[in-house]
C-alpha positions in Angstrom: 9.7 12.8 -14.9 13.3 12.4 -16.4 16.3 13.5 -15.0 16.8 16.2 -16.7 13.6 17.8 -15.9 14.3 17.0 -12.2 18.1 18.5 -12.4 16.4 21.5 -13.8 13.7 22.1 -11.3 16.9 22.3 -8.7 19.1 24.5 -11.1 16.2 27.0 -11.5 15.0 27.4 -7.7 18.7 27.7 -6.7 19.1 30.6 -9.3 15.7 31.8 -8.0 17.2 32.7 -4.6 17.9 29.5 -2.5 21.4 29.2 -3.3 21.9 32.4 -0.7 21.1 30.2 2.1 24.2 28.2 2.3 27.1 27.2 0.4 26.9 23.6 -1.3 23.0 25.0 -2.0 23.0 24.5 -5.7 24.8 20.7 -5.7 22.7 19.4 -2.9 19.4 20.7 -4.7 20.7 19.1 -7.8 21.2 16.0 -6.2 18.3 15.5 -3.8 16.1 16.4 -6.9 17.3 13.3 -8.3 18.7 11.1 -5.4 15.2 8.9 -5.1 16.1 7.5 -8.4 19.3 5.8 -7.2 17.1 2.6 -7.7 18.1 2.7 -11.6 20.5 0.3 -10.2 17.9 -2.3 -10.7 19.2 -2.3 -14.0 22.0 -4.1 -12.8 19.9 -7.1 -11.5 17.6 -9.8 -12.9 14.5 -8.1 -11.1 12.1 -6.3 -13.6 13.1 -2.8 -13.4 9.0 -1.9 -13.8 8.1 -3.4 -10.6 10.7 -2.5 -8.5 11.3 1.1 -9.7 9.8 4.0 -8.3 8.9 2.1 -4.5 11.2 1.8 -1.7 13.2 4.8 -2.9 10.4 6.8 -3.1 8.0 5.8 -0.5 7.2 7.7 2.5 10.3 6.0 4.3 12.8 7.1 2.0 11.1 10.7 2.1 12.0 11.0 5.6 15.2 9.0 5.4 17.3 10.0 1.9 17.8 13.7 2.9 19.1 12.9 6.3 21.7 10.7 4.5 22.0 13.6 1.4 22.7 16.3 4.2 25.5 13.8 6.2 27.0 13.5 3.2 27.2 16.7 1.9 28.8 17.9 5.3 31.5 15.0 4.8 32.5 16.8 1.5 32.3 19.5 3.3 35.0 18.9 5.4 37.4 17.8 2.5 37.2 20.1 0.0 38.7 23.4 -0.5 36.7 26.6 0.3 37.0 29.7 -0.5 37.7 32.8 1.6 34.1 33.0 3.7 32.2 30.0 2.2 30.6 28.7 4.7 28.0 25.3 4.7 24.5 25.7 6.8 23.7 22.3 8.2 20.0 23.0 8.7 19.6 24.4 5.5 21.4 21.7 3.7 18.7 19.3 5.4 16.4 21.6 4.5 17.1 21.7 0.7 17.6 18.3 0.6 14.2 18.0 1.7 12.5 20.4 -0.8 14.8 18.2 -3.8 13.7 14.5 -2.0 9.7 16.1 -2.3 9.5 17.7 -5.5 11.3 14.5 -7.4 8.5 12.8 -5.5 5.9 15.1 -6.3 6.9 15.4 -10.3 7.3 11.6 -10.2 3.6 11.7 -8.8 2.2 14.1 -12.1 2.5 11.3 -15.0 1.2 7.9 -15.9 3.7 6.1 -14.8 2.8 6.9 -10.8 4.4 6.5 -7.6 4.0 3.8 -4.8 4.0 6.9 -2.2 3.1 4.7 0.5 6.3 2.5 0.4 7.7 0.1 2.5 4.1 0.1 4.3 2.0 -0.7 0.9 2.3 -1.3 -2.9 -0.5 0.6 -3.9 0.5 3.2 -7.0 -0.6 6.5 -7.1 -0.9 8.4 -10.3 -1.3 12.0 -11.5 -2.1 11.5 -15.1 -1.5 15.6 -15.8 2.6 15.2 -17.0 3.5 13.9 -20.1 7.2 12.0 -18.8 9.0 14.1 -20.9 7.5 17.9 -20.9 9.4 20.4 -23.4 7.3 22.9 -21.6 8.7 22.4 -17.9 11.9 22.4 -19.7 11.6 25.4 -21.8 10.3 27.4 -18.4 12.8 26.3 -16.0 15.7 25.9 -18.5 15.3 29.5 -19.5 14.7 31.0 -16.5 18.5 29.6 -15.4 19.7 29.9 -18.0 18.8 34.2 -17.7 19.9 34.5 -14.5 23.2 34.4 -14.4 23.4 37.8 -12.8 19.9 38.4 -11.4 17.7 35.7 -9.8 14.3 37.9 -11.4 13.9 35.4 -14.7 14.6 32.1 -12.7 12.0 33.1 -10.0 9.7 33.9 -13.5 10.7 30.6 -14.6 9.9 28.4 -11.2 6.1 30.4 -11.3 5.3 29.7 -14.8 6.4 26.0 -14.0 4.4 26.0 -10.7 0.9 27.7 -12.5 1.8 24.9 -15.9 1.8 22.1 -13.2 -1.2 23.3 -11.1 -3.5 23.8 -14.2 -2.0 20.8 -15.9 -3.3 18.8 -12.7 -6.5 21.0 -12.4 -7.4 20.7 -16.7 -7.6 16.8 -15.6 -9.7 16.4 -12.9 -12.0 18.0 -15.3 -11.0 15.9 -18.1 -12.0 13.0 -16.1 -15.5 14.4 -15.3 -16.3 14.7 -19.2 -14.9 11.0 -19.9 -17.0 9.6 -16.9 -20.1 12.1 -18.4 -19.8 10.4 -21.9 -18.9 6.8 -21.1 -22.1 7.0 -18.6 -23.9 8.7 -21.9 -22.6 5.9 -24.0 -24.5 2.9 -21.7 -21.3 2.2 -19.9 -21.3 1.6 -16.2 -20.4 4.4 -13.6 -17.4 2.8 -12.3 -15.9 1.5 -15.4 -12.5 1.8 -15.4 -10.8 4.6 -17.4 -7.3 6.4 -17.4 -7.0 10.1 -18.9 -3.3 10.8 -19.7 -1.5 14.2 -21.5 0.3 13.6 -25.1 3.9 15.0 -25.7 4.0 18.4 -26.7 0.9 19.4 -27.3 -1.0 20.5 -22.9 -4.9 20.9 -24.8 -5.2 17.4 -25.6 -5.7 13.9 -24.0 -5.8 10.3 -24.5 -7.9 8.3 -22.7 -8.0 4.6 -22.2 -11.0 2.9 -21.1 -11.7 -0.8 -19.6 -14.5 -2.4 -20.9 -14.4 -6.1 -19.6 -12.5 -8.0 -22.1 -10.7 -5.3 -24.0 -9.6 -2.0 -23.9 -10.8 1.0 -26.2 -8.7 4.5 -26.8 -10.2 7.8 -27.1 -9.4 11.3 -27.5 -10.0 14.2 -25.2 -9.4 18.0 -26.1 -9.9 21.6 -24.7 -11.5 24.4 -26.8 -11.8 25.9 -24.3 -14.3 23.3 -22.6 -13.3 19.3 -22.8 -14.9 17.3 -25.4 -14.3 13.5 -25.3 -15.1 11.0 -28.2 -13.8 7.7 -28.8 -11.2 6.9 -31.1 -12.9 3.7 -32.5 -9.8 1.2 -32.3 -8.6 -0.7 -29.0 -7.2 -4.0 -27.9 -8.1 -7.7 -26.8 -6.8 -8.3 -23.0 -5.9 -11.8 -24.5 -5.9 -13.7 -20.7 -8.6 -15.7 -21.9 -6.1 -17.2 -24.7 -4.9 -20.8 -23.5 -2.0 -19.9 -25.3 -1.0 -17.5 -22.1 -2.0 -19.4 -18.9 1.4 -21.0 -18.5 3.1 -17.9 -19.3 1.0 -16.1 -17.1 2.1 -18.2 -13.7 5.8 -17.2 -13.9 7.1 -14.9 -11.5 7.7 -12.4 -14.1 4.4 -12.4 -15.3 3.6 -11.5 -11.5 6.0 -8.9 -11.1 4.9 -6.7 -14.2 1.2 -7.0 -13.4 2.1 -5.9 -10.0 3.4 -2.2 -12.3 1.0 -2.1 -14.9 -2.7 -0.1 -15.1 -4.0 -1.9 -18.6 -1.9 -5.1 -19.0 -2.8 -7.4 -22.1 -1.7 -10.8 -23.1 -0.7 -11.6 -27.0 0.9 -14.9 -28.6 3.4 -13.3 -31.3 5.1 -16.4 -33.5 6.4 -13.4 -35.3 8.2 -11.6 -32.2 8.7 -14.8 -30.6 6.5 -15.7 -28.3 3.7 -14.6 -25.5 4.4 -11.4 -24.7 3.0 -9.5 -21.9 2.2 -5.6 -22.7 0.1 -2.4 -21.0 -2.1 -0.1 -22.9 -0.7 3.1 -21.7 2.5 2.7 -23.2 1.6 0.5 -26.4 -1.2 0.3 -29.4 -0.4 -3.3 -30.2 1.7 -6.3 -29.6 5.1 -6.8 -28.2 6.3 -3.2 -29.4 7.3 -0.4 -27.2 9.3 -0.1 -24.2 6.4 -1.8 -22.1 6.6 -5.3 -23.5 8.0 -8.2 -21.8 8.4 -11.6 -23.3 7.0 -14.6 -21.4 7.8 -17.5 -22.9 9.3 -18.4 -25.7 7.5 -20.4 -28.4 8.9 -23.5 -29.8 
């Protein structure tokens, strides 16, 4: 998710009632609900953001580790700035918050496309949710609101947390049976049992899907909605993977070509004269050619 859905989730449970617990409560849930993403430094480097973000920092290791570090810190600032007349910090319940932000960034991370390598430093394997759109209007509208009420009374932001919590649980439950109608249809449709297929939410709108589905050499998009049931059909349109183009196999050696494949779900391959060269791509993010945040150019071509 983005930050500002994470900073929210730790605004609106410290409204709700766990900024009682200690002084500092609200800053360190802020914080912790954001801290595993102190690998945006990556930015800074040469290494492809893609296939470094959301792995050592969020990995089982740093679960354990980051709000040990979060807590130690937060009792050094502590111990230099000025308090007011009976503040007073809790250093378990520090650790504890700092636990409940570390997860829940984790957990939200977990909900969309994108995924999680949960199982970091010990293996690179991604794990995905599929049920979040990255950027939900409707997590922020619920948890936005509810602080935003409860200035005096921690009623609406406790309101706000549970409508978030039951959005999320049948976000994640409205999926699993999403994927059951794809699978039903595609198995209709003459396609194998195991072929390959990813169902993922649209922006705004929780009662619809798009689905992406591997069928050897190319991939095909369909549409999935709730009325109330699922119904899938096909969209009718979908891409060339393009690694069969001799035009790629050089490209497709470098070490940046390795790095992004390591990332992506539905990577394809396309030789664009036009946006200057072989570009690398993945299907979740992108309907065609080297457009979209996703793309990565290869190789240049002469």
């Amino acid at each position: 998710m983005d930050n500002l859905c994470h900073s929210l989730v730790g605004m609106a449970m410290s409204r709700a009632g766990l900024n009682k617990r200690t002084a500092l409560a609200t800053s360190t849930l802020v914080i912790a609900n954001n801290l595993p993403d102190i690998d945006v430094g990556v930015f800074a480097t040469n290494t492809l953001a893609m296939s470094f973000r959301r792995g050592w920092t969020h990995g089982v290791l740093a679960q354990a580790t980051l709000p040990i570090a979060l807590t130690g810190a937060m009792l050094l600032y502590d111990r230099y700035r000025k308090k007011s007349p009976g503040e007073r910090v809790v250093p378990s319940q520090i650790l504890l918050l700092s636990y409940i932000g570390v997860l829940l960034h984790v957990f939200m991370d977990f909900t969309n496309s994108y995924g999680v390598r949960l199982l970091m430093p010990f293996s690179d394997r991604w794990f995905y949710g599929d049920a979040l759109y990255i950027v939900d209007p409707w997590l922020y509208l619920t948890l936005g609101l509810g602080w935003w009420l409860a200035k005096r009374t921690p009623r609406p932001a406790r309101i706000g947390v549970s409508l978030a919590a039951i959005y999320v649980v049948l976000m994640l439950a409205s999926n699993v049976m999403a994927r059951r109608e794809v699978a039903d249809g595609l198995v209709r449709a003459g396609r194998p049992a195991d072929t390959r297929f990813m169902v993922t939410p649209v922006v705004v709108n929780p009662f619809r899907r798009e689905v992406v589905i591997d069928i050897g050499d190319r991939y095909e998009k369909g549409n999935l909605w709730f009325d109330p049931l699922p119904h899938f059909r096909p969209a009718g349109f979908g891409i060339e993977k393009g690694f069969d183009d001799p035009g790629v196999q050089a490209a497709l050696q470098t070490p940046l070509a390795r790095a992004f494949l390591r990332w992506s779900r539905f990577p394809f391959m396309q030789v664009n004269p036009t946006g200057g060269g072989v570009w690398i791509n993945d299907y979740r993010y992108a309907n065609v050619g080297p457009y979209g945040w996703s793309a990565v150019r290869l190789q240049q071509v002469q």
